[in-house]
C-alpha positions as CSV (number, residue, x, y, z in Angstrom):
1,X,-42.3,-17.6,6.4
2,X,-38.6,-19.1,8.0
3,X,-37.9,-20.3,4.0
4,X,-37.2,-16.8,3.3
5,X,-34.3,-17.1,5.9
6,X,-30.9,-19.5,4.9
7,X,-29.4,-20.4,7.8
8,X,-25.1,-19.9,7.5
9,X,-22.4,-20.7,9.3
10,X,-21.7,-18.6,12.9
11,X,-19.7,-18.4,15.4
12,X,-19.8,-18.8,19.3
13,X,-17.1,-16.8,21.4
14,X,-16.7,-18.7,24.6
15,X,-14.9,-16.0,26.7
16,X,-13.5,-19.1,29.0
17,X,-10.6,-19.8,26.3
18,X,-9.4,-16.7,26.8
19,X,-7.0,-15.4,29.6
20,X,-8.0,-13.1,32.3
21,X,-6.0,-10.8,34.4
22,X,-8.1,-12.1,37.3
23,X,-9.0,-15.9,37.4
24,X,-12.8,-16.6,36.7
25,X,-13.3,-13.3,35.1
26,X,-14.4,-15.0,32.1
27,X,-17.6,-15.4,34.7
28,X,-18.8,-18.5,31.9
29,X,-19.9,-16.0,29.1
30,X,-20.5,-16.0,25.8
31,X,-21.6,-14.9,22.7
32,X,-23.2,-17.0,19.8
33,X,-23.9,-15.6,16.5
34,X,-26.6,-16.9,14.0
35,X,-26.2,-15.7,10.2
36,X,-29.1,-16.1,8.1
37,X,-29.0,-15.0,4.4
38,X,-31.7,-12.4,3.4
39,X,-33.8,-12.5,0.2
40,X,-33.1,-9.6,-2.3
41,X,-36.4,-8.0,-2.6
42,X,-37.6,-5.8,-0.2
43,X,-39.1,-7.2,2.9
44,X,-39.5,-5.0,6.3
45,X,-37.5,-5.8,9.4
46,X,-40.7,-6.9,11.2
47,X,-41.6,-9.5,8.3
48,X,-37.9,-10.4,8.8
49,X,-38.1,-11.1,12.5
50,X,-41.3,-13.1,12.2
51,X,-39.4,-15.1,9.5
52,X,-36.1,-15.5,12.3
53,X,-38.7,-16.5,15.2
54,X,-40.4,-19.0,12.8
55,X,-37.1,-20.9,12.0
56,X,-35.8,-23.8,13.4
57,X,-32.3,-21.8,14.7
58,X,-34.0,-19.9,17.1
59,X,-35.5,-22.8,18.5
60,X,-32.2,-22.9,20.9
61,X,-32.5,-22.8,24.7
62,X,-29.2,-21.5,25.0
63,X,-28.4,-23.4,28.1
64,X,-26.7,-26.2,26.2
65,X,-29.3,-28.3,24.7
66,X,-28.9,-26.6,21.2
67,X,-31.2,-26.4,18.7
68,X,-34.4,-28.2,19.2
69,X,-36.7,-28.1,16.0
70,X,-39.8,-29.0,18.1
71,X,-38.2,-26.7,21.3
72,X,-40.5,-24.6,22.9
73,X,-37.8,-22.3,24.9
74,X,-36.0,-19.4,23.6
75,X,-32.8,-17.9,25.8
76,X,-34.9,-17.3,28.8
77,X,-38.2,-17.4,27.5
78,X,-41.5,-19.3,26.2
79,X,-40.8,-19.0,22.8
80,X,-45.0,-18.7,22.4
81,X,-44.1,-15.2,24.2
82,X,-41.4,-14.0,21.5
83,X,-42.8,-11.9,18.8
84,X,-41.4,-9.2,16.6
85,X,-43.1,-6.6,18.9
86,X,-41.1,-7.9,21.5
87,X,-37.8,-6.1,19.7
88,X,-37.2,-2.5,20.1
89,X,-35.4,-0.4,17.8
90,X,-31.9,0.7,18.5
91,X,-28.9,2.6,17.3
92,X,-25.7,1.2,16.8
93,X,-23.9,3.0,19.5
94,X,-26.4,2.1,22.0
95,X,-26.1,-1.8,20.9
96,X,-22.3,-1.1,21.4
97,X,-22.6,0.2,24.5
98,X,-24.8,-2.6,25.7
99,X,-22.5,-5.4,24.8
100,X,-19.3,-3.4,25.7
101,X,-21.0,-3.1,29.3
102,X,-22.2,-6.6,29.8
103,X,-18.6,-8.5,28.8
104,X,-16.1,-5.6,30.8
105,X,-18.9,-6.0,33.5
106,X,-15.6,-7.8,35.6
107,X,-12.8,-5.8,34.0
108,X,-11.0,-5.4,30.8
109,X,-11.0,-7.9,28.3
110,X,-8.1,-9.9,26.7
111,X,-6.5,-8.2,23.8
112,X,-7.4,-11.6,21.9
113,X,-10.8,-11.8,22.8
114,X,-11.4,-7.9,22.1
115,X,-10.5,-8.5,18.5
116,X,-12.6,-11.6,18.2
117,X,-15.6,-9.2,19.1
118,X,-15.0,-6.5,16.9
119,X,-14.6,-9.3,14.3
120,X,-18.0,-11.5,14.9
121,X,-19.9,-8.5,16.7
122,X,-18.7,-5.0,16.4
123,X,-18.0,-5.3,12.8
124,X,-21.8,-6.4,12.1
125,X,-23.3,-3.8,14.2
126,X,-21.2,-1.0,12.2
127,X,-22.4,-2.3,8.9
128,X,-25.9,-2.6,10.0
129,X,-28.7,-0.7,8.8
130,X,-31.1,-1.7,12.1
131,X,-31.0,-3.1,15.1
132,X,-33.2,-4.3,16.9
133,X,-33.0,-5.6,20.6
134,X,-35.4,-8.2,22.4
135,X,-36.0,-5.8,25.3
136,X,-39.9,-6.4,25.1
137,X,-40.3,-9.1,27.4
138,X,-39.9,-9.7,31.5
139,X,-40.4,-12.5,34.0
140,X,-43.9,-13.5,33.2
141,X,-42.7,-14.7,30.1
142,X,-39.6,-17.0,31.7
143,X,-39.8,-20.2,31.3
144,X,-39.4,-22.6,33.7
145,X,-36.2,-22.8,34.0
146,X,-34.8,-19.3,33.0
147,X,-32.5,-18.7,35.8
148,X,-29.5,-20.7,34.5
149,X,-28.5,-17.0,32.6
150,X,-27.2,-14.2,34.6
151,X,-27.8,-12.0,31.8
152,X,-29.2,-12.9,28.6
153,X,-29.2,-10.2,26.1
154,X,-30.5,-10.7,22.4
155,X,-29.8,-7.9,19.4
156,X,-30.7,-8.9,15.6
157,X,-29.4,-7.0,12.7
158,X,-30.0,-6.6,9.4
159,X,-27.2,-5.5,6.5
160,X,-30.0,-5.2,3.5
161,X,-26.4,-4.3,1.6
162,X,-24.7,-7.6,2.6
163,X,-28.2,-9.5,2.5
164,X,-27.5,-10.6,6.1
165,X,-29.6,-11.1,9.2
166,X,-27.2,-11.6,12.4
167,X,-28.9,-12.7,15.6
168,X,-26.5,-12.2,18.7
169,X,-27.1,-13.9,22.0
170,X,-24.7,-12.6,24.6
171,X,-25.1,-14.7,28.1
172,X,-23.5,-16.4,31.4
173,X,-24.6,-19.7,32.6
């Protein structure tokens, strides 16, 4: 089911090349965003997230290693324990919140890095017509070696208008 998902170019906002008020603030985080192209015709959000857990991008450990087509990790987890019931449903405002919350966790960010965010993240999650976030899963699903994230926090949405599926991984290491 991945084929009905094409993989496009992303981004990954590493808040360490930005400057901090306080030094380390940065705390290693980042953000890494995965676009995949959507088909036309009308296929449900959890056919879509089946398709996104079957494709070879989300086969990323997210602790450096990258991609791994035959990887058997996902962020912190087996990836045998993500499945689209793992996602929950949430507004747009509530995504916001979450990822406001998690990168001004150590104080205000950098004008520069700010805008970067509303560019790769807050601009998709206002477009969006769902969101869902991988909230469906706890520690007997880590993997062995899931502590190298702080926080790990995982939202996919889905702009049928702009035929575009956006995975976003926000984390520290």
């Amino acid at each position: 089911m991945s084929t009905i998902l094409v993989h496009e170019p992303g981004a990954f906002v590493n808040f360490r090349r930005f400057a901090f008020a306080e030094p380390h603030a940065h705390a290693y985080r980042w953000v890494d965003v995965k676009r995949f192209r959507i088909p036309s015709e009308d296929v449900s959000d959890r056919d879509l997230l089946a398709a996104l857990i079957a494709h070879e991008q989300f086969r990323d450990d997210y602790a450096g290693g990258g991609v791994e087509p035959e990887g058997t990790r996902h962020g912190e987890y087996w990836l045998r324990c993500v499945t689209p019931e793992a996602y929950e449903p949430v507004g747009r405002e509530r995504a916001s919140r979450l990822l406001d919350a998690w990168a001004e966790q150590y104080g205000p960010v950098p004008r520069p890095l700010a805008e970067v965010l509303r560019c790769e993240v807050h601009d998709a999650l206002a477009t969006a017509d769902s969101v869902h976030h991988l909230n469906g899963l706890g520690e007997d699903e880590y993997h062995d070696w899931a502590s190298v994230h702080g926080e790990f926090h995982e939202l996919v949405l889905v702009d049928r208008a702009a035929g575009l599926l956006t995975l976003l991984v926000a984390a520290d290491d």
